[in-house]
C-alpha distance (Angstrom), angle and dihedral (degrees) to the residues before:
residue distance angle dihedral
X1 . . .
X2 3.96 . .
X3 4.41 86.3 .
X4 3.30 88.2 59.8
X5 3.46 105.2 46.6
X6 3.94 91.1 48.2
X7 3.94 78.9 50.3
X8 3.67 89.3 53.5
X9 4.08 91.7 45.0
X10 3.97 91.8 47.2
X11 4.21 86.1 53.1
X12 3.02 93.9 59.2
X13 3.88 103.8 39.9
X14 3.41 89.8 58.0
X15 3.62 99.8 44.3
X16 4.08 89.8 56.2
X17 4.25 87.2 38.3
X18 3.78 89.6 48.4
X19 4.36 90.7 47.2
X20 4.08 90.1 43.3
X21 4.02 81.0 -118.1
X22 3.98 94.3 175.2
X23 4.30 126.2 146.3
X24 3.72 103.0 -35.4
X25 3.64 111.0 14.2
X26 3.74 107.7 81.9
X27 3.81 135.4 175.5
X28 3.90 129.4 -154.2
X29 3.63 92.8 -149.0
X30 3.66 106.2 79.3
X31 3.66 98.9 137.5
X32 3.68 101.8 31.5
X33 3.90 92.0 112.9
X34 3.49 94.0 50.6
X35 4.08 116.1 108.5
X36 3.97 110.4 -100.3
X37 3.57 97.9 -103.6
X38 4.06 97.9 56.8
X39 4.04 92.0 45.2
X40 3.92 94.0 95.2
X41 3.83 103.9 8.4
X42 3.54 120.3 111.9
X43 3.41 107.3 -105.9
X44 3.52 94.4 66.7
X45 4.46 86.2 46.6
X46 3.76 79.6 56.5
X47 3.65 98.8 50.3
X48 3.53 95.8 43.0
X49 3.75 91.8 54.8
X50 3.86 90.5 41.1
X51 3.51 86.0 57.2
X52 3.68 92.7 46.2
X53 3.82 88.3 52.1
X54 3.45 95.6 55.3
X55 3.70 91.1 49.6
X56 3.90 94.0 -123.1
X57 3.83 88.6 120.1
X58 4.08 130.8 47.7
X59 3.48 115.2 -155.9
X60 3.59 120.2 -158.6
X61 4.00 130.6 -164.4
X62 4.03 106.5 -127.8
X63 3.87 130.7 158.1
X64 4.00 86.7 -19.0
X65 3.83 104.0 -56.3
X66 3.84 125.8 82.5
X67 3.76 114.7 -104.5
X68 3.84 123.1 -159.9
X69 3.82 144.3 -149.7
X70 3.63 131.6 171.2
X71 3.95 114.4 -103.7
X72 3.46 105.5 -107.4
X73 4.19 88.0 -152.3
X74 3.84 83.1 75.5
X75 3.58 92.6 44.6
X76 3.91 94.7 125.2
X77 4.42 90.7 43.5
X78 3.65 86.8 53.0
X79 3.86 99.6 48.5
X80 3.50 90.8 53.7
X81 3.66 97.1 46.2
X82 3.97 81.1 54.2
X83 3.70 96.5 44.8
X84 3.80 91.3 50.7
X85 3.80 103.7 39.1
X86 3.74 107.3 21.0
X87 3.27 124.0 23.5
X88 3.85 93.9 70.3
């Protein structure tokens, strides 16, 4: 289960790296490129909030759904997470 949440986190870091989704621009759909059956299961809850916990992502509160962008404070953690992981 702990490959496919660091699956899960990778999606989604390079889905806000890819859209330049840093501080105030945020997007709704986070998980859109996900495959159907992660979209609401818990492993991707957990990632999100890991993520959230380890202030990589900033969620926002906007028209009723939580929006995020990357933290631009962790700009250089991020990066190299990307570099590493996703851009291959």
């Amino acid at each position: 289960m702990e490959s496919i949440k660091e699956e899960v986190k990778k999606r989604i870091i390079i889905r806000l790296v890819r859209w330049r989704k840093w501080g105030g621009s945020h997007t709704e759909n986070i998980i859109g490129g996900l495959p159907s059956h992660l979209k609401g299961a818990k492993v991707t809850k957990q990632a999100l909030k890991e993520l959230e916990r380890d202030e990589w992502l900033l969620p926002a509160k906007k028209t009723g759904e939580i929006h995020y962008s990357l933290n631009p404070e962790k700009t250089d953690e991020i990066l190299q997470f990307y570099e590493k992981y996703c851009n291959k």
